[in-house]
C-alpha positions as a printed Julia matrix, in Angstrom:
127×3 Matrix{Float64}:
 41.74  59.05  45.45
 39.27  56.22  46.48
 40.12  52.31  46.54
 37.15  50.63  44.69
 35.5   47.26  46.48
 34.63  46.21  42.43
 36.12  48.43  39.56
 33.93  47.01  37.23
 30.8   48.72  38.7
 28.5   50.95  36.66
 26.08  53.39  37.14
 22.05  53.55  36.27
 23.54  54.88  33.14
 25.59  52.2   32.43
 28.82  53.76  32.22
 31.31  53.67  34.59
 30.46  54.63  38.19
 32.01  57.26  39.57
 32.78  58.85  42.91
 30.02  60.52  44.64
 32.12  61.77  47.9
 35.32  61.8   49.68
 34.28  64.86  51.71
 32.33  63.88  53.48
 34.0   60.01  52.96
 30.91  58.36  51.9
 29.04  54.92  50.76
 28.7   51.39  52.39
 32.6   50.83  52.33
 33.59  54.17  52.79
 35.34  54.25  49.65
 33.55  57.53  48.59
 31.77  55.54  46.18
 27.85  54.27  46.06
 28.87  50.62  45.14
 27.16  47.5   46.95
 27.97  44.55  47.57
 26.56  41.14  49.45
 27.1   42.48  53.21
 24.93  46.13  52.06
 21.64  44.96  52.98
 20.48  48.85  52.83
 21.61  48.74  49.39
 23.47  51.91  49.77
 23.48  53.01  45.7
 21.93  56.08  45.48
 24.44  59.72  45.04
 22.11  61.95  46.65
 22.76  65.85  47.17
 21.54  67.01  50.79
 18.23  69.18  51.15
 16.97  70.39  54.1
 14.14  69.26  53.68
 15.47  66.01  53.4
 17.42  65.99  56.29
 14.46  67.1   58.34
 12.57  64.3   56.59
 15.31  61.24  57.28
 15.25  62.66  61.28
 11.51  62.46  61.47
 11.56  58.49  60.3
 14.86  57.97  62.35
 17.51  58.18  60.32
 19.51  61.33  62.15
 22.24  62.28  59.3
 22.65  66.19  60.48
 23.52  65.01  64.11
 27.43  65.32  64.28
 28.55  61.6   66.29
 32.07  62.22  66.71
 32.55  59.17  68.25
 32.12  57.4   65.28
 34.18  60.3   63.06
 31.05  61.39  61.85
 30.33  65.47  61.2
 26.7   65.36  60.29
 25.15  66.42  57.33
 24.18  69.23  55.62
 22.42  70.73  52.63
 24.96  70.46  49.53
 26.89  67.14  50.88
 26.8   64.22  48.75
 26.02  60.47  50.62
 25.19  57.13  49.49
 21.23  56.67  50.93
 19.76  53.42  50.86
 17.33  52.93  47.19
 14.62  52.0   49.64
 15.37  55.03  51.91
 15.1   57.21  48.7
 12.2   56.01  46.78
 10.45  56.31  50.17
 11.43  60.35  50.2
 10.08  60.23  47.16
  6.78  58.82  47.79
  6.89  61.82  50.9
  7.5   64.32  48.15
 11.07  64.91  50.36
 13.78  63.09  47.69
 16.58  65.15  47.5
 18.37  65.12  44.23
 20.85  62.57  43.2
 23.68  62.31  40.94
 23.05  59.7   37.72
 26.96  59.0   37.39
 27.77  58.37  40.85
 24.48  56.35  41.24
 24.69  52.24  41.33
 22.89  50.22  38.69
 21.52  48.32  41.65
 19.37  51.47  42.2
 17.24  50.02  39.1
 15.87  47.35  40.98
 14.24  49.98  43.41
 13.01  52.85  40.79
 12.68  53.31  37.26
 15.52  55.34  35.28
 13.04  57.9   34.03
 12.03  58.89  37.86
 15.58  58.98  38.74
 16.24  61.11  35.9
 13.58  63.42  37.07
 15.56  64.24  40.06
 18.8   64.34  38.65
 21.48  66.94  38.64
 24.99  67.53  36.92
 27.83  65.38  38.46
């Protein structure tokens, strides 16, 4: 069960967002959920399923996500896990032709300010 920082968010399809992962606990308030708010400067909206290639990508620009840090309760990454990225962060993968998939449901509406629903759609899978 996740606590929701606004229940009234929805996603790029404007229907109610759901959660994208509570194992790994993910998005900006660890909620499990990609929802933003005014402190999220990353704009952490995007329900994105792990690649390898992706990972590999995010290390190379200096993002580490596979890197356990269990100092800060963090396992790493790995292909298959769901996490919030950063719209930016995403868009960017796809301009590198590295974008991993995402998830349209679990996916902010904020995201639309970044990229167009028809890209995202491209690169969706099933919730």
């Amino acid at each position: 069960m996740t606590t929701r920082y606004d229940e009234g968010a929805k996603n790029v399809l404007g229907g109610e967002l759901i959660a994208c992962s509570l194992d790994p606990v993910t998005g900006f308030f660890r909620n499990g959920c990609c929802e933003t708010g005014p402190h999220d400067l990353g704009l952490h909206t995007v329900c994105a399923v792990m690649t390898a290639e992706f990972l590999s990508y995010s290390k190379m620009v200096g993002n580490d996500l596979s890197t356990p840090m269990p100092e800060y309760g963090f396992a790493g990454l790995k292909p298959g896990d769901r996490w919030c990225l950063c719209a930016p962060r995403w868009k960017e993968a796809l301009d590198a032709g590295a974008a991993p998939p995402l998830v349209l449901e679990a996916t902010h509406e904020e995201t639309l300010a970044i990229v167009t629903l028809g890209v995202l759609k491209d690169h969706a899978v099933e919730a």
